[in-house]
Each structure stands twice: as C-alpha cells, then as structure tokens.
C-alpha positions in Angstrom: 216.0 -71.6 -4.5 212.4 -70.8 -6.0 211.9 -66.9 -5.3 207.6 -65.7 -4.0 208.0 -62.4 -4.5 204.7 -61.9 -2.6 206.2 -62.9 0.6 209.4 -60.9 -0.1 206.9 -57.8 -0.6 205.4 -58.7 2.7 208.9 -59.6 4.4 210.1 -55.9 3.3 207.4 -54.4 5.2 207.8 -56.3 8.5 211.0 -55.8 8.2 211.0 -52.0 7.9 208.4 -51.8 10.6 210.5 -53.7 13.3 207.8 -56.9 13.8 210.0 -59.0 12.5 211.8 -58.5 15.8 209.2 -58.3 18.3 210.5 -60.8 20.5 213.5 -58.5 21.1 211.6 -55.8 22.5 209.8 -54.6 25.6 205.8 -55.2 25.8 205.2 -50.8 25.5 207.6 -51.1 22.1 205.7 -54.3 20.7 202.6 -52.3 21.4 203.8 -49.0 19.7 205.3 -51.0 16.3 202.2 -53.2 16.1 200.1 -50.1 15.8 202.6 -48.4 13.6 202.7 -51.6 11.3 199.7 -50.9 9.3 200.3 -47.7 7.9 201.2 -48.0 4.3 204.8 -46.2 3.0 204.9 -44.4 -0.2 206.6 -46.8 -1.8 203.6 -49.8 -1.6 201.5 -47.3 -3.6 204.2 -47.5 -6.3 203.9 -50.2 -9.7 201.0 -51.0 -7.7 200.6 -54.2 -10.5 204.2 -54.7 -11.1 205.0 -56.7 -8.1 209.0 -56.9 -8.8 209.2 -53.5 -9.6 207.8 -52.6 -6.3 210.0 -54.6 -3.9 213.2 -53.4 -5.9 212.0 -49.8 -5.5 211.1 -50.6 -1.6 214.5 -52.2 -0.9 216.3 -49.0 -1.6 214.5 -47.0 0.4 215.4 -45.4 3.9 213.9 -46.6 7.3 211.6 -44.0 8.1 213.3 -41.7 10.2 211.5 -42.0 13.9 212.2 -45.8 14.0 216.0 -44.2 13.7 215.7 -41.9 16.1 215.0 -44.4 18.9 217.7 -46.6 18.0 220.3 -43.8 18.6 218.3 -42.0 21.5 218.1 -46.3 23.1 221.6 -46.3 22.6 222.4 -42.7 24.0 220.5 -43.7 26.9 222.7 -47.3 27.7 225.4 -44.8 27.5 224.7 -42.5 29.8 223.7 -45.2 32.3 227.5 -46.2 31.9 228.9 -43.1 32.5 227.4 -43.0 36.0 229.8 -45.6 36.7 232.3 -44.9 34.8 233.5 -41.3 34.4 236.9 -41.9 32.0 234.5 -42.8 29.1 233.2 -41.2 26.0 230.3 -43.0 24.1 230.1 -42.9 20.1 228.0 -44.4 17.6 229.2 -46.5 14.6 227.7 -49.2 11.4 224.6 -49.3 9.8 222.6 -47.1 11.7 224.5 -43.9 11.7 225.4 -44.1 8.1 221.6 -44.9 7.2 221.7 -48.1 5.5 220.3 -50.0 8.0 217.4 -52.0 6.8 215.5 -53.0 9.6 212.7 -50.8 12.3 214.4 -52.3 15.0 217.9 -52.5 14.3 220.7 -53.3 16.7 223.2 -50.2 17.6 226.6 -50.2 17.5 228.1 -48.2 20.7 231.4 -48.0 21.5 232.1 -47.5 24.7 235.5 -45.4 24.6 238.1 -45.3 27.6 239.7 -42.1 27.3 242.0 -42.9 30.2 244.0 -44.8 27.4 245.1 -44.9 24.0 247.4 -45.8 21.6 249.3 -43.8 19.0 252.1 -43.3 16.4 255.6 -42.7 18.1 256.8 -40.8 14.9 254.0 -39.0 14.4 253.7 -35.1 15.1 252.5 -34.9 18.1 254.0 -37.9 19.6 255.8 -36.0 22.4 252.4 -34.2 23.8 251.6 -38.1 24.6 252.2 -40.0 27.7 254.0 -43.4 27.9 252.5 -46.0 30.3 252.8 -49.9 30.5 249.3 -50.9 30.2 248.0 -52.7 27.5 245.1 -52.4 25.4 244.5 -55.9 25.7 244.6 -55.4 29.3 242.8 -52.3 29.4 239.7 -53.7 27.0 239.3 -56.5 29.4 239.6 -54.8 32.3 236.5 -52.3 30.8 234.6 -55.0 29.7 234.4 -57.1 33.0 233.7 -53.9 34.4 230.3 -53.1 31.9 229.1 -56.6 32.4 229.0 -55.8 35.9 227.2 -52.4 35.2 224.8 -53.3 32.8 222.7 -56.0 34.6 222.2 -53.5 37.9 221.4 -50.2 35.4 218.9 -52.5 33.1 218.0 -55.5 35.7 214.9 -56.5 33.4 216.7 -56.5 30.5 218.6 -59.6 29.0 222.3 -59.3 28.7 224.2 -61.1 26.6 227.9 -61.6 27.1 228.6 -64.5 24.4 229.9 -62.3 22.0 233.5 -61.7 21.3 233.9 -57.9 20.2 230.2 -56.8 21.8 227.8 -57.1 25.3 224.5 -57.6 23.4 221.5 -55.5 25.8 217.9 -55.8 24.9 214.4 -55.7 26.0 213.3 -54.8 30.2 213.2 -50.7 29.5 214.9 -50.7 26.7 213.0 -49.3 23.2 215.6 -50.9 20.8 218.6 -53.5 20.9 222.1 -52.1 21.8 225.6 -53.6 21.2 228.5 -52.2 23.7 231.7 -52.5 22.1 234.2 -51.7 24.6 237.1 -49.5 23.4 239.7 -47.0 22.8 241.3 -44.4 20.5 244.0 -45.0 18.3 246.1 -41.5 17.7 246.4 -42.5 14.1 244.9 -38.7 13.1 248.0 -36.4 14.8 248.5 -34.3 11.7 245.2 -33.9 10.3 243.2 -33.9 13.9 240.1 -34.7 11.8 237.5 -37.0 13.8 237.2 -39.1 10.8 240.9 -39.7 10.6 241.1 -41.1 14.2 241.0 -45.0 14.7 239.9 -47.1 17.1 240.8 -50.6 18.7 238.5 -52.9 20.5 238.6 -56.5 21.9 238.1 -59.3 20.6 237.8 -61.6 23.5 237.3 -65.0 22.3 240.8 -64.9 21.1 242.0 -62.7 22.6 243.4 -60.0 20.7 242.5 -56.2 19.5 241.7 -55.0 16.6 241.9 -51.7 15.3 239.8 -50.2 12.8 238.5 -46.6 11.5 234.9 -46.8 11.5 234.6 -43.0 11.0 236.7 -42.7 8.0 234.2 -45.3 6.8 231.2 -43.7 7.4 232.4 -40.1 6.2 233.8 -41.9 3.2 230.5 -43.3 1.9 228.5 -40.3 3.5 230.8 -38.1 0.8 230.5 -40.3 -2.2 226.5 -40.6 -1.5 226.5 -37.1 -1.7 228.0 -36.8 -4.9 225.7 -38.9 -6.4 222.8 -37.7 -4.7 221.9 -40.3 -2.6 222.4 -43.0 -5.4 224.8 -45.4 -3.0 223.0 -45.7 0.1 220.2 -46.9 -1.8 222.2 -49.1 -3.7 223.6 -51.1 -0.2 220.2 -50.8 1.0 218.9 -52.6 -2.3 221.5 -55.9 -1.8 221.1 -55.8 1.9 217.3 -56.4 1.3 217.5 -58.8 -0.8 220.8 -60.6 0.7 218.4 -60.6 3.8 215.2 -62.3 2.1 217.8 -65.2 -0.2 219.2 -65.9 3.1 215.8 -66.7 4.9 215.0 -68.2 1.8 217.4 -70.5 2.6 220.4 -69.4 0.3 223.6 -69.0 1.6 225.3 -65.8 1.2 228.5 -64.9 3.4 228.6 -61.0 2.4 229.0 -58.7 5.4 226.8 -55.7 5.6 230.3 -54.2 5.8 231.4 -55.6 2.5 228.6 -54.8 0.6 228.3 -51.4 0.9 232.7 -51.4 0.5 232.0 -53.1 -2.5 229.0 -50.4 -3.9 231.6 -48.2 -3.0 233.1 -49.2 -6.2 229.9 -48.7 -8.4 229.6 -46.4 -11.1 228.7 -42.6 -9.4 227.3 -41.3 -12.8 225.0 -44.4 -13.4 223.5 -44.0 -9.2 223.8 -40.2 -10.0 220.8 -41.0 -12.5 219.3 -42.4 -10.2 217.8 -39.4 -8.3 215.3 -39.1 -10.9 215.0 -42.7 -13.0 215.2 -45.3 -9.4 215.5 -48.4 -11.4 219.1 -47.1 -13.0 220.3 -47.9 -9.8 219.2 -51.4 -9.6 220.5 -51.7 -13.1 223.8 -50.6 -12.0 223.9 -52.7 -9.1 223.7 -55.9 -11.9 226.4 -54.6 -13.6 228.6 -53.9 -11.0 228.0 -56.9 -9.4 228.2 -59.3 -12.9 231.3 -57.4 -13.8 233.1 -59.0 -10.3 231.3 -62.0 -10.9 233.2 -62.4 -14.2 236.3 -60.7 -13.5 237.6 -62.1 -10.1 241.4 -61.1 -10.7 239.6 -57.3 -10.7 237.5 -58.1 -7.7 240.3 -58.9 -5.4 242.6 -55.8 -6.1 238.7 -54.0 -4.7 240.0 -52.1 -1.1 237.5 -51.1 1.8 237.0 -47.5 1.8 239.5 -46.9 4.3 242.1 -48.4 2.5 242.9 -51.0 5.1 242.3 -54.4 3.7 241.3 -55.8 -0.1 237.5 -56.5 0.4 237.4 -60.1 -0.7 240.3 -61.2 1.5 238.5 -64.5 1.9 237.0 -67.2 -0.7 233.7 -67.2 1.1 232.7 -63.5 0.7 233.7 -63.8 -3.1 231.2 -66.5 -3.3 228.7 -64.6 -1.2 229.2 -61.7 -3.5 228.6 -64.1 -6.5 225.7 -65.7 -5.0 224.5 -61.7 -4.0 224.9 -61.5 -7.7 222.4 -64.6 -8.8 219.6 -63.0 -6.7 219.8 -59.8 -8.1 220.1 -61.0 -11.6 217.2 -62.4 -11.2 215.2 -59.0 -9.5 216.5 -57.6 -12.8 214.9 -60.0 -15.1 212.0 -60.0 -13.6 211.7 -56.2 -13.0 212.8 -55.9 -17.0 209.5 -57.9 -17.8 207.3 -56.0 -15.9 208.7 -53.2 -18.1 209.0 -53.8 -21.1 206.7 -57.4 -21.3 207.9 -58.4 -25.0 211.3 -59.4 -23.4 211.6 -62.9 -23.4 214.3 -64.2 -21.5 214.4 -67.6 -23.0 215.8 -66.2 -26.1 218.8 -65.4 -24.9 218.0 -61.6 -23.8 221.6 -59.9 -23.0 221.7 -58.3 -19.4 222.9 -55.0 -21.1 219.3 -55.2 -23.0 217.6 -55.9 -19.6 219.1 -53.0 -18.4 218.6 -50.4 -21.0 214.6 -51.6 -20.4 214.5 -50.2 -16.9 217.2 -47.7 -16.6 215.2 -44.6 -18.0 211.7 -45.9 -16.3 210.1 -42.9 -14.2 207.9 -44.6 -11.6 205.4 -42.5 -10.2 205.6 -41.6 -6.5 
C-alpha cells in the first residue's frame, strides 16, 4: 500500500486534536476542539523539511495533557451519575488513557464499574477465612449489574446515545457528555491477599455475547509499564505510541493489521531499555529500536511466541493473526525507518542493498532540535 506521508502528517494532527472524531461529540465539544485545532504543537516546528522525520518524532509524542483531563474528568462524571443509583459500587479507570499512550484528543475511556457487594477470591490464600461464602455467581452478578446500568444510563444522559452492542462494554457518548466513555461492568478478584497491593488485585468482567467472565489484572499492567517507562525515562510509552500511530494511519490506509493496542505496548515491553533509555536525548534511537525489536520477531517467530504480557498471564502471540499483524506492524515501520534514514543521512541509497543495522546507526545519534 503506497504510503503519502503528507496526509499521515496531516492525519497525526487531527488525530491528536480529537476532529477526527467530531461526530462523537456534543455541539459545545465540536466547537471547543475546532478552535483548539489550529494551534501548532512543538513537534510541527521540528525537521521542518524532513517530512518523515517529523511524523516519526510526532507519533511518539504525548496527547497534550487537557485533552486527557477531560476524558478522565467525562468518565468520573458517568461514574458518579451511577453511583446515585447504585450505592455498592466503586468506579476505576483502566487502558490507554490512564497509562498515557493513548493516541487520540478524543479517546474513549475505559471505566469499570466495580460491584463491591461481590467478589471472588483464592480459598488457600491468607486471608481466605476473613472472606464470606455466598452462592451467587459472577456470571450472575455481572449480568445482573449490567441490565441494571443500561437502565441507568439512558435516564442520567437522555441526550446521549447508548450503545449496548458490545459484549464486555455499554458504549455512552455525545448529549452532555465532553468525551466517549465505555462502562465495563465488574468485580474484584482477591488474587492480591498477601501482598494487599492495588496493583496485585484482579478483576473479572462479562463478556456477554458468550457468556462467560473473564478475569484480568489491568493494574498490574499499567504499574508494570508505568515502572519500566520510568527506568528508561519515558523511552517506552513513546515507543507504543510510535506503532500505534502508525498501526492507526496503515490501517486507514487500507492495510490490515490485527495488533491490539494491548499487544503492542506487551510486546515494546520487551524492547531493549538501554537503546529507549537513549532516547531521552537522541528521539530517533527509539524509532530505531522499535525496527529492531520488531525485525528481530519478525525473523525469529519460535522467540516471539515464548513473548508473555506483562502480567505474566498469557504468551502475547497466542493467535496466528496478531503474529501477522505484528509482521505487517513491522513492514510499515521498516519503511518510516528508511525513509527517515534518508532524510538523514541523503547518500544512503536503499537500492544497494543498505543493511537495516546501517539505517539505524544513521538516525540513532541525530539530535533534532525542539
């Protein structure tokens, strides 16, 4: 698929500044991004004539931090409207936009909506006995708390559109609402009796199209790669940011790519921390060690699928579709780098036979201004 890296440049902005979702918003939010839109980020003044080098820099970047604050204070506020009708539950955020490698202005929130009237836990465990038997379900439970926010929603948001379709989530947006919110009904899941560390404690929600639950530990997750960002000084949030951008662009491009948002910042996970560590000063290292990271799976498939999620709970490519996604992930950046390496270093001629370790010794000690 032929790549315009004009109209990625342009598709990064709009996509940052939340018009590329316009339709999913109330008339006072269209107004406020529209008039927010124009204003240029720092990183559109950067290789202002090295167009590659520009997007890759872009596509790492954070969404700028007020567009953040009303997705979480949107989805604070469907939460709170909840609680007025339901007093047994506790609300807490989880994905993309907590961690901060959401892409998007307007990006949907994850809120779980969490029944505290009922969990689930490890009968061995230490502090098994302070828990109290009962012969509900959590299948029965979830369902129960789900029929029970469709009903709320609708009369707390009666302009808004609610969308019940979904198997795991009740999708809310637009009427008063400043941002998208997904309700994910749920409870704990006592996994965390000995250390009593939030991050440690699971969760299990519905899946209603099967039906079935499924329990996860989305905070384990998020403190996981919230601690290994740190170490490397912010080196792997840009990094998932970086192939969620461009997954994003391939995709509306027309390329197929089935590579969760989930899987590609478990797979980052994995990248080198020394080579994103560099980052913090030379940006371009870390699109260099995205390439190798991702060529290195590419080639090697026996070591891609002993790769675990964070967590630990599951091998990342547990299905054939999300190694190809991750090879055709690969492809796209593969060719960012080539392209970014000629803006660099313009005697580089690709038709030669140029080795991608060459490619990325030419960008990974590049200090772009800004």
């Amino acid at each position: 698929m032929a790549r315009d890296i004009i109209n990625r440049l342009d598709k990064l902005r709009l996509r940052r500044k939340g018009v590329d979702r316009l339709g999913r918003l109330n008339e006072a939010s269209r107004k406020e991004i529209l008039s927010k839109s124009a204003a240029t980020e720092k990183w559109q003044t950067r290789a202002p004539t090295q167009a590659y080098t520009r997007y890759a820099l872009g596509a790492m970047q954070e969404v700028e931090p007020e567009y953040t604050r009303i997705s979480i204070e949107t989805a604070e506020r469907v939460g709170n409207q909840i609680a007025k009708s339901i007093d047994t539950l506790e609300f807490r955020i989880q994905g993309s936009v907590p961690l901060n490698i959401h892409i998007r202005g307007v990006s949907d929130v994850d809120l779980l909506a969490l029944d505290t009237g009922f969990l689930v836990f490890h009968s061995s465990g230490p502090s098994a006995s302070s828990y109290s038997p009962t012969a509900r379900s959590s299948l029965g439970v979830l369902d129960d708390l789900r029929s029970s926010i469709e009903k709320i929603l609708p009369g707390s948001f009666p302009a808004a559109d609610v969308d019940t379709s979904g198997g795991k989530a009740i999708a809310i947006s637009g009427g008063s609402l400043a941002r998208p919110v997904d309700v994910v009904p749920s409870h704990w899941y006592d996994a965390y009796q000995q250390s009593r560390q939030l991050h440690e404690r699971g969760v299990v929600i519905l899946d209603r199209k099967v039906p079935k639950t499924i329990e996860n530990f989305p905070f384990k997750h998020i403190k996981l790669i919230e601690d290994r960002c740190n170490s490397c000084l912010g080196g792997l949030r840009k990094a998932i940011r970086l192939c969620k951008n461009v997954k994003a662009d391939a995709v509306e491009e027309g390329t197929k790519i089935s590579f969760s948002s989930f899987d590609i910042a478990a797979t980052m996970y994995h990248a080198d921390q020394t080579a994103l560590k560099i980052g913090y000063l030379y940006e371009l290292r870390i699109l260099a060690e995205v390439q190798r990271h991702l060529d290195y799976l590419y080639h090697n498939p026996e070591e891609a699928k002993k790769l675990h999620v964070p967590d630990g709970s599951r091998v990342i490519f547990d299905a054939k579709e999300k190694y190809e996604g991750m090879k055709a992930l690969s492809h796209e950046i593969d060719d960012l780098v080539k392209n970014v390496a000629k803006e660099q270093r313009p005697l580089l001629t690709f038709g030669l036979g140029v080795p991608w370790g060459v490619a990325r010794d030419a960008i990974d000690s590049i200090e772009i201004p800004g």
